[in-house]
VEXRODREN-587385 format. One record per residue (C-alpha): z, y, x; residue in three letters; residue number from 1. Coordinates in nm, 4 decimals, decimal comma, m for minus. Each point is the difference from the previous one (the first is absolute). Example, Ala and Ser with C-alpha at 12.3 -4.5 7.8 and 13.67 -1.06 7.14 Angstrom:
2
         w         v         u   aa    i
    0,7800   m0,4500    1,2300  ALA    1
   m0,0660    0,3440    0,1370  SER    2
END
This chain:
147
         w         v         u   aa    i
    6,1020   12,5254   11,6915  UNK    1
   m0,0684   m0,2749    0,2889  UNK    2
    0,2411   m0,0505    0,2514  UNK    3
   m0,1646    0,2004    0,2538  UNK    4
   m0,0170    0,2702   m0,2201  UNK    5
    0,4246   m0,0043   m0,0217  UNK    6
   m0,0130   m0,0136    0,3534  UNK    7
   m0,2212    0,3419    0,0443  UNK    8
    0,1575    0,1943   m0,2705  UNK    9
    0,3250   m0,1103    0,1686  UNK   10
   m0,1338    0,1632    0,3236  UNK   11
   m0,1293    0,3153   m0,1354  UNK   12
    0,3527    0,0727   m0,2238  UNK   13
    0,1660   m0,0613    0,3278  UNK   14
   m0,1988    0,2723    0,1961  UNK   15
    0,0144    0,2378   m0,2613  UNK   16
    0,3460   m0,0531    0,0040  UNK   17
   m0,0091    0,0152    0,3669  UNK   18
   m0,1813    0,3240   m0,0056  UNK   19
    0,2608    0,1797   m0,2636  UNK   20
    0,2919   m0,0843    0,2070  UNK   21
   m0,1738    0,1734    0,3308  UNK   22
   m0,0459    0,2749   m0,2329  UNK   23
    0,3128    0,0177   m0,0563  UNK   24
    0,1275   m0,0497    0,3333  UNK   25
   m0,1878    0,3116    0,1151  UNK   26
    0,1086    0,2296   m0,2953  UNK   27
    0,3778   m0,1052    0,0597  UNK   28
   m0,0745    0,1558    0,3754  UNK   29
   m0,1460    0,2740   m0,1552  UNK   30
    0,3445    0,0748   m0,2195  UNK   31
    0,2381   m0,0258    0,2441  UNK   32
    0,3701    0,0002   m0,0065  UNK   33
    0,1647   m0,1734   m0,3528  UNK   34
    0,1759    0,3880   m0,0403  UNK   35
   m0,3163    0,1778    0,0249  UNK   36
   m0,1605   m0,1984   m0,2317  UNK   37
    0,2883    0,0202   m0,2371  UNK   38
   m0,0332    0,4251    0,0318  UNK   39
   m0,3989   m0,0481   m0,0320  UNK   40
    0,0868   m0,1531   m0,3030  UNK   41
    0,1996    0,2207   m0,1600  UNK   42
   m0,2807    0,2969    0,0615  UNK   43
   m0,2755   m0,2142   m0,1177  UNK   44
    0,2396    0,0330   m0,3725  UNK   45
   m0,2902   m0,0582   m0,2808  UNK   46
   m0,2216   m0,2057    0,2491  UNK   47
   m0,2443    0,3242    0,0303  UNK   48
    0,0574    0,1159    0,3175  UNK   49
   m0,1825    0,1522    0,3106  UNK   50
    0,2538   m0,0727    0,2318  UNK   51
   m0,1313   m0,2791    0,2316  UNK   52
    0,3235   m0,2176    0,0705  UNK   53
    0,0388   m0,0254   m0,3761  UNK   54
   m0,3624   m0,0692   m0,0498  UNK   55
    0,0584   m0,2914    0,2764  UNK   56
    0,2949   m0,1273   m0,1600  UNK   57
   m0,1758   m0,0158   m0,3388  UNK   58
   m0,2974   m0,2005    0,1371  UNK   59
    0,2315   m0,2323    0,1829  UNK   60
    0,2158   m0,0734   m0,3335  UNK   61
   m0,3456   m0,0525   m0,1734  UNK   62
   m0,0920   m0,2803    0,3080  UNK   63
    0,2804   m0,1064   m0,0968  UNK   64
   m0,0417   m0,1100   m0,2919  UNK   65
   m0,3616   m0,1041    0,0773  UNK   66
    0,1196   m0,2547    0,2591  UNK   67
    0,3056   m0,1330   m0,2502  UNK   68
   m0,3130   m0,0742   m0,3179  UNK   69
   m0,1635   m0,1394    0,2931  UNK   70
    0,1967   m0,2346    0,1484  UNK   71
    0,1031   m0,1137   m0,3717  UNK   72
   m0,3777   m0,0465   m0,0771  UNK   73
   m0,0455   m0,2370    0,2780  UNK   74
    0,2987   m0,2438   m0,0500  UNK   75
   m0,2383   m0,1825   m0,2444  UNK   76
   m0,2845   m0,0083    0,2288  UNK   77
    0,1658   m0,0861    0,2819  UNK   78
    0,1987   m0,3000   m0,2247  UNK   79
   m0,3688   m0,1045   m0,0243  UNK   80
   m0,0940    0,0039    0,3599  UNK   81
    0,3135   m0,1894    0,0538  UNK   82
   m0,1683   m0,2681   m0,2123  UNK   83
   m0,2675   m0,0192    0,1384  UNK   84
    0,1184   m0,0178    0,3938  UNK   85
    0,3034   m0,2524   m0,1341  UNK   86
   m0,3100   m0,2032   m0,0752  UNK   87
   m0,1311   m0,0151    0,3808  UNK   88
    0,1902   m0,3235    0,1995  UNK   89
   m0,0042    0,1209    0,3701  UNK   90
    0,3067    0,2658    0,0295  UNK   91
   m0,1993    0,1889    0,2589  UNK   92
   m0,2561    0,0447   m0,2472  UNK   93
    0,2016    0,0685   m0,2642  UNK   94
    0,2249    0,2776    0,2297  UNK   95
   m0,4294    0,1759    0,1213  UNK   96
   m0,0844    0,0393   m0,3455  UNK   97
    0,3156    0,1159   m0,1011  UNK   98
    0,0277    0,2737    0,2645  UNK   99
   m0,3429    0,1207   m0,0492  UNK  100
   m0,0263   m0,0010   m0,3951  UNK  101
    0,3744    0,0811   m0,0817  UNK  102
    0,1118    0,1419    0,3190  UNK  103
   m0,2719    0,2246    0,0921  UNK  104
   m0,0461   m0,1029    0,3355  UNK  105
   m0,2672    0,0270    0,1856  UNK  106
   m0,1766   m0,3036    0,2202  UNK  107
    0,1528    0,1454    0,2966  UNK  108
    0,3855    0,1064   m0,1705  UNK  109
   m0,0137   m0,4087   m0,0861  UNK  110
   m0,0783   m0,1135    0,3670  UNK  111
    0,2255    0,1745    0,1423  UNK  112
    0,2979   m0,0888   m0,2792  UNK  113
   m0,1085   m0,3715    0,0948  UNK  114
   m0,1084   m0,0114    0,3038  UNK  115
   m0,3598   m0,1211   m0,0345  UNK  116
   m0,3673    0,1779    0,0794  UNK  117
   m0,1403    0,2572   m0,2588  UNK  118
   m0,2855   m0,3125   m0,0299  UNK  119
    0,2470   m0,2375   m0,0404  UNK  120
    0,1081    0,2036   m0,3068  UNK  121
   m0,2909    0,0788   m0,0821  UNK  122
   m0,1415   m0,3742    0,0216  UNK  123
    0,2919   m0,1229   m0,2237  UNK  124
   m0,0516    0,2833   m0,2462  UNK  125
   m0,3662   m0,0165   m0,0375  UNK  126
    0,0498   m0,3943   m0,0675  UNK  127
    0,2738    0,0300   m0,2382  UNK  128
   m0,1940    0,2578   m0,2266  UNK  129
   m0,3447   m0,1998    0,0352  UNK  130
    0,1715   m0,3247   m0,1320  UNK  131
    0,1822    0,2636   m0,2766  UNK  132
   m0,3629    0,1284   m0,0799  UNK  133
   m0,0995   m0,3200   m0,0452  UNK  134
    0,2534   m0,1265   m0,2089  UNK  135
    0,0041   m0,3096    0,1915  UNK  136
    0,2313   m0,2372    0,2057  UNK  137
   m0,1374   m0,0546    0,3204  UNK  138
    0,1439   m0,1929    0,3144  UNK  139
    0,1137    0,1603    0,3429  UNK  140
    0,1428   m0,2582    0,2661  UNK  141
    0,0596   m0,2533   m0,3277  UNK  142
    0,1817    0,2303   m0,1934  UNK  143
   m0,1481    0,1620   m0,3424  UNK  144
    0,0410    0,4158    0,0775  UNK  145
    0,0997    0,0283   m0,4067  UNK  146
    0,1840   m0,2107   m0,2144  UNK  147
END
């Protein structure tokens, strides 16, 4: 797997890991109060049941566990983004690519975090992965981008 590679699959583990924990973030609205979802529980008995709280509460415990495999799948491939980026000199670099590929973020979550234009970000990025790509060292202002 190439470097860039690492750095995508990093990205999409994080979204789908983004996108189980809205999930779950709506269903735990959905369930309400701890005590009624302790009493949908208790009717919901076998795990058969028509009763919508206890149906809610099942799905959420099943989430659940979803996002916990999850977030233990992506330890190692975030361990080998984190290779990767430890491998880019400039810190501002390093901290765009990390917020994007392991963070998430978007272009515009990043500008705002640092204080910088979307194309600024999106300069910087594009630059970074290019010279990745490329498996190459390449000089910006005298300085190699990789080591």
């Amino acid at each position: 797997m190439t470097d860039l590679e690492t750095l995508q699959e990093c990205r999409m583990a994080t979204m789908e890991e983004k996108a189980l924990s809205k999930q779950l973030d709506r269903l735990r609205l959905i369930c309400g109060p701890q005590g009624v979802a302790s009493q949908a529980l208790e009717i919901a008995g076998d795990r058969k049941t028509n009763n919508s709280q206890a149906a809610s509460i099942q799905r959420l415990e099943g989430l659940i566990e979803q996002l916990s495999k999850k977030r233990e799948e992506n330890l190692e491939i975030i361990q080998r983004a984190e290779a990767v980026i430890s491998r880019i000199i400039a810190r501002r670099d390093r901290v765009v690519i990390r917020y994007y590929y392991v963070e998430g973020q978007s272009e515009y979550e990043i500008a705002d975090e640092m204080d910088v234009s979307r194309q600024w970000v999106n300069q910087r990025r594009s630059v970074v992965i290019d010279t990745i790509a490329r498996n190459k060292k390449i000089s910006r202002d005298g300085q190699n981008i990789l080591i």
